[in-house]
Short mmCIF file of the C-alpha atoms (twelve columns), coordinates in Angstrom:
data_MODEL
# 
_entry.id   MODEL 
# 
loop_
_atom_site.group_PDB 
_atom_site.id 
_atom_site.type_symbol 
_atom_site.label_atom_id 
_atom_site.label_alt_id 
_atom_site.label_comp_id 
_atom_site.label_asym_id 
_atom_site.label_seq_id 
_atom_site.Cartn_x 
_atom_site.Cartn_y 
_atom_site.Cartn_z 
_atom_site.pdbx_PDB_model_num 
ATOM 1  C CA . UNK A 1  -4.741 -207.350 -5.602  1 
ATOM 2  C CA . UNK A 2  -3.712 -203.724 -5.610  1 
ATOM 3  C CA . UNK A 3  -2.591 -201.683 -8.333  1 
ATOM 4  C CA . UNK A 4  -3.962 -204.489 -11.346 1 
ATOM 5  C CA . UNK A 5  -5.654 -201.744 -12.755 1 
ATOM 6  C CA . UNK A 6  -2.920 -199.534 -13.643 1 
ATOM 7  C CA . UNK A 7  -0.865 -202.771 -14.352 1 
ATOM 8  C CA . UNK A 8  -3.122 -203.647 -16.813 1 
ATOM 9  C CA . UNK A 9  -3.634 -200.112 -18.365 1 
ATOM 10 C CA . UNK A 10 0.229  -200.128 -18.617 1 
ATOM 11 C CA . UNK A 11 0.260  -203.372 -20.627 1 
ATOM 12 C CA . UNK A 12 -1.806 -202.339 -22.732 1 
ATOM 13 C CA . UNK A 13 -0.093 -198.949 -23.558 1 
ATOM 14 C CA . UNK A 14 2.752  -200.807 -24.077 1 
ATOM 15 C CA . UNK A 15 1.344  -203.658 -26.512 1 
ATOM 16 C CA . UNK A 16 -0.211 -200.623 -28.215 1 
ATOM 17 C CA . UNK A 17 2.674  -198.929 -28.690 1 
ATOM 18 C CA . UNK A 18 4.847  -201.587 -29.658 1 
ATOM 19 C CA . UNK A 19 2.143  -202.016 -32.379 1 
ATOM 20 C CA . UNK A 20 2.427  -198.712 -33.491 1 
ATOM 21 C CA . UNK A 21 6.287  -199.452 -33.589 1 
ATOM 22 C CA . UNK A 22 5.720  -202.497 -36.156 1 
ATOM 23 C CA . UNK A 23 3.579  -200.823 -38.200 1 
ATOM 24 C CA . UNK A 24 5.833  -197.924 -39.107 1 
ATOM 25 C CA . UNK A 25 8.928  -200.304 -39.518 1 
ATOM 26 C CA . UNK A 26 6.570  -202.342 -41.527 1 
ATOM 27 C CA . UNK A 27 5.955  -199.422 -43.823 1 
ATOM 28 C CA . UNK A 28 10.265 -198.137 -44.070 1 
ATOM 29 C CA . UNK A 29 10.730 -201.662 -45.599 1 
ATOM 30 C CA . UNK A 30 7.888  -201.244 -48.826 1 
ATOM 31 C CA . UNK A 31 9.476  -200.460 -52.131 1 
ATOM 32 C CA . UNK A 32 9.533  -196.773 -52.732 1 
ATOM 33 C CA . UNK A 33 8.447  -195.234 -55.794 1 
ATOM 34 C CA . UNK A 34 10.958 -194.047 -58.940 1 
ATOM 35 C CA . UNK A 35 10.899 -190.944 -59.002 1 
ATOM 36 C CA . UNK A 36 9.380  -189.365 -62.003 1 
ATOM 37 C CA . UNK A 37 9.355  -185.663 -62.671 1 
ATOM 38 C CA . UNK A 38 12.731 -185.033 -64.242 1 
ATOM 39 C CA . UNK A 39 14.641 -181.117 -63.747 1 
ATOM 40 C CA . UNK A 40 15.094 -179.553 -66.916 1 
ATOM 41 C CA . UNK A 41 18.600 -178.092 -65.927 1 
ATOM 42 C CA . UNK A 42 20.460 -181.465 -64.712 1 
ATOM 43 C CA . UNK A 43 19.986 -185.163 -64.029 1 
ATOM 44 C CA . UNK A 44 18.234 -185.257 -60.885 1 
ATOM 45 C CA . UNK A 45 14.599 -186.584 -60.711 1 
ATOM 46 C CA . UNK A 46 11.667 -185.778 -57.957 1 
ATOM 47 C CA . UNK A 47 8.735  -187.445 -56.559 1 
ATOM 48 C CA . UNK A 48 7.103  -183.824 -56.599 1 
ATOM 49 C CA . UNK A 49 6.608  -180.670 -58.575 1 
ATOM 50 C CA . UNK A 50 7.120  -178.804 -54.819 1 
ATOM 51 C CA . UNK A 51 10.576 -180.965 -54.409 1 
ATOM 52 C CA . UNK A 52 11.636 -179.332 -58.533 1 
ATOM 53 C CA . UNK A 53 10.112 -175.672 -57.602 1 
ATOM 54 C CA . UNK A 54 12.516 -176.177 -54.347 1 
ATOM 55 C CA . UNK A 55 15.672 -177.316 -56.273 1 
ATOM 56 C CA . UNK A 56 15.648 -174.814 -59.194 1 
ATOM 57 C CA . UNK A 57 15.339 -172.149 -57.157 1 
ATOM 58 C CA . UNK A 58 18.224 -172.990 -54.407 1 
ATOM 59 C CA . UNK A 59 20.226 -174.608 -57.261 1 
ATOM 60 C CA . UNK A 60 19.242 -173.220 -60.472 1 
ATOM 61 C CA . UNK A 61 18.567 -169.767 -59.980 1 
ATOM 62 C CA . UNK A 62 17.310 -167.157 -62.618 1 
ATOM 63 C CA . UNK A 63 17.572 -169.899 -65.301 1 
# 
């Protein structure tokens, strides 16, 4: 009858994490969305105006 305590604080870490786990798999597996900003320069398309700042700088620059 020794040690149940930290037995059962274990289990539950575990089912808690294992939880967590699901969760975030659950999430990698939803559609993603198109995306929809377009840069003007070439075909590529972002999600974000931070991800087209980004590009045309590294790949565009002084255009």
């Amino acid at each position: 009858v020794r040690n149940t305590g930290s037995s059962d604080f274990e289990k539950a870490r575990v089912a808690r994490a294992e939880l967590k786990r699901r969760e975030r798999k659950r999430r990698l597996l939803l559609p993603k969305p198109t995306p929809s900003i377009p840069c003007p320069q070439c075909p590529r398309m972002f999600h974000a105006t931070f991800g087209l700042r980004s590009h045309l700088r590294f790949k565009h620059p002084g255009k």
